[in-house]
C-alpha positions as CSV (number, residue, x, y, z in Angstrom):
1,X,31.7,-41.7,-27.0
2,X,31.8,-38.9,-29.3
3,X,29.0,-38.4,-32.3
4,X,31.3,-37.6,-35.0
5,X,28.2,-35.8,-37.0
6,X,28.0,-32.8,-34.4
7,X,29.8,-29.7,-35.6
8,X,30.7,-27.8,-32.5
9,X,31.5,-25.0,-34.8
10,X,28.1,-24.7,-35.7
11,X,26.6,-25.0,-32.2
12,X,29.0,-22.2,-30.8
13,X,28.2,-20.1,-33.8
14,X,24.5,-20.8,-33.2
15,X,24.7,-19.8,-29.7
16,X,26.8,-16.5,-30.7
17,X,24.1,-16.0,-33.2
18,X,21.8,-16.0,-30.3
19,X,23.6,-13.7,-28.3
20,X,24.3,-11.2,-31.0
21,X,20.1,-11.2,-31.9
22,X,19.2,-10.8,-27.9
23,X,21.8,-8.2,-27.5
24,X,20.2,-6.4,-31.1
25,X,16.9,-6.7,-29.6
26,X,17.4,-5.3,-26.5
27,X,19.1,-2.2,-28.0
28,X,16.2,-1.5,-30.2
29,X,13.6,-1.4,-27.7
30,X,15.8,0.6,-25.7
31,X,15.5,3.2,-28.8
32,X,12.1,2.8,-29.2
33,X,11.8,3.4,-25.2
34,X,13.8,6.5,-25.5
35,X,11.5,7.3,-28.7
36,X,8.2,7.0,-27.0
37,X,9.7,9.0,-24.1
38,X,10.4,12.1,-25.7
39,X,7.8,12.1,-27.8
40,X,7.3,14.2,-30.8
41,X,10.2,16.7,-30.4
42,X,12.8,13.3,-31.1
43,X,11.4,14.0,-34.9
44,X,12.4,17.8,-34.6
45,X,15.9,16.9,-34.3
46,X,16.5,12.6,-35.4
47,X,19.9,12.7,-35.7
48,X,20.9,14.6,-32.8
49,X,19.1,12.5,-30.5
50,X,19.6,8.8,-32.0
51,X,23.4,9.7,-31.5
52,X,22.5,11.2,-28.2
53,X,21.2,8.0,-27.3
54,X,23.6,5.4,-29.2
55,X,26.5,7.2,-26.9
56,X,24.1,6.2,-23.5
57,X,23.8,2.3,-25.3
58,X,27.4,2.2,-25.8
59,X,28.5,3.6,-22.1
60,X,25.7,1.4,-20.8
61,X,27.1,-1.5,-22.3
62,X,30.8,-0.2,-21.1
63,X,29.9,-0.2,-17.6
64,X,27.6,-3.7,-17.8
65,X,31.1,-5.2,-19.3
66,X,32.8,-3.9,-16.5
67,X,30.6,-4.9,-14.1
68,X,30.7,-8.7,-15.2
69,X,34.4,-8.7,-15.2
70,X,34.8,-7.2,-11.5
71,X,31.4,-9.9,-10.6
72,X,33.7,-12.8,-12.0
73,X,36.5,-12.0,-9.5
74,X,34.5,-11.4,-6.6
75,X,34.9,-14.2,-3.7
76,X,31.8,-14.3,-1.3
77,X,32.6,-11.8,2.2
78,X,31.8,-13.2,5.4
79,X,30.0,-9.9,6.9
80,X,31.2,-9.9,10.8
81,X,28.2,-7.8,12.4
82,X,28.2,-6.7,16.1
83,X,26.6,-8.1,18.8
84,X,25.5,-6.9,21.8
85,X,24.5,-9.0,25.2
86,X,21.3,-7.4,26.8
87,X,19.4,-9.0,29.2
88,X,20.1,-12.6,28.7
89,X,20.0,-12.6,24.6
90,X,22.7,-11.9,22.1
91,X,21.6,-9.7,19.6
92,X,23.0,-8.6,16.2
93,X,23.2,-5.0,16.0
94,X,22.3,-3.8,12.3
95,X,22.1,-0.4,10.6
96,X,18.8,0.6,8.8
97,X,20.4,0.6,5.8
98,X,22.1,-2.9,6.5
99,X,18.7,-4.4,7.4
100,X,16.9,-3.3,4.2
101,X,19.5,-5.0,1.9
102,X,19.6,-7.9,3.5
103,X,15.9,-8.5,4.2
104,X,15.2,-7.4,0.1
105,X,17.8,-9.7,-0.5
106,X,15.8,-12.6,1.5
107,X,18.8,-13.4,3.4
108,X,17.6,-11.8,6.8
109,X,16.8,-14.3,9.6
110,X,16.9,-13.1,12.6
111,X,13.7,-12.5,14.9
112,X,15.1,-10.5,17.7
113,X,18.1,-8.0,16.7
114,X,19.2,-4.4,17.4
115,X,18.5,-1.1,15.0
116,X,21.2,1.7,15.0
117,X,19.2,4.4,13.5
118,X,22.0,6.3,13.0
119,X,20.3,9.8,13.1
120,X,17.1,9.4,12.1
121,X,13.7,9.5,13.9
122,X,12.5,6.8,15.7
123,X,9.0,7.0,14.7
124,X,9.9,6.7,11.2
125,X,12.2,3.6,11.8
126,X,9.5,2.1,14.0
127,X,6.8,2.5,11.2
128,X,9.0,1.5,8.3
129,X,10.0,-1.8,10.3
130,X,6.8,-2.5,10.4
131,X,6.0,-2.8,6.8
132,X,8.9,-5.5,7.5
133,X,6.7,-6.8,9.8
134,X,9.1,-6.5,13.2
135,X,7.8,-4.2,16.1
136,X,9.9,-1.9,18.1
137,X,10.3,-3.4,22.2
138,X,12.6,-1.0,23.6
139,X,14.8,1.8,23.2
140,X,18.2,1.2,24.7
141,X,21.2,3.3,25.2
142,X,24.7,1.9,24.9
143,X,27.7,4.2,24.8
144,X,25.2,7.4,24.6
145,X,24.4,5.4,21.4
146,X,20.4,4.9,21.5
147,X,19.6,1.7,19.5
148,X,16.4,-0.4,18.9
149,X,15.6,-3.1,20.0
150,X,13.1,-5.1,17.5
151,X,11.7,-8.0,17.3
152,X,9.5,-10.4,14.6
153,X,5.8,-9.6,15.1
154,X,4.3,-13.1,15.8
155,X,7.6,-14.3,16.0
């Protein structure tokens, strides 16, 4: 049953009301972060630079509008990674770069997989894996393509 008191009108007018404050908000402590920034020399020349910085608020907002749109008609992708069979286990084969998003994500769950350093030194993989907390078992060379093998540490 329907209260015939509420004014929907009202409520969606409230709640663009809200919006349109947040959005005003936000843009003036973005001004008074690019104010603070510069310092005294955004006194030297006011008008230059609030313009200046109106132009970054307006492509700023641009880009975050265009980013929503695209978000909205993005379907979920099912990433197919490599795998590799070495010695009895099937392991995922991931770039660096791969690995990072994913475990910064908190969607990385594998405890034995395979590094493709792709160019870079093994030493610094090795160490910056272990700020992950994995540790490097073996080096392995497949295809004259030297991957790592890695593993959870106490895992």
């Amino acid at each position: 049953m329907v209260d015939e008191n509420i004014d929907i009108d009202k409520i969606i007018s409230a709640i663009e009301d809200d919006e349109v404050s947040d959005l005003l908000r936000r843009k003036n402590a973005y001004m008074d972060e690019r104010k603070r920034t510069l310092g005294t020399e955004y006194y030297v020349s006011k008008q230059f630079w609030d313009r200046m910085w109106e132009n970054e608020w307006d492509a700023l907002a641009e880009r975050m509008n265009t980013i929503s749109e695209e978000s909205e008609e993005l379907d979920n992708v099912i990433i197919e990674l490599p795998t590799i069979d070495y010695d009895g286990d099937t392991l995922t084969l991931y770039t660096f770069e791969d690995f990072t998003l994913m475990h910064n994500q908190g969607i990385f769950r594998d405890t034995k997989f395979l590094i493709d350093k792709k160019g870079k030194w093994t030493k610094n993989i090795v160490n910056e894996m272990a700020t992950y907390g994995y540790e490097h078992i073996k080096t392995i060379i497949i295809s004259r393509e030297k991957y790592l093998i890695m593993r959870e540490i106490n895992g």
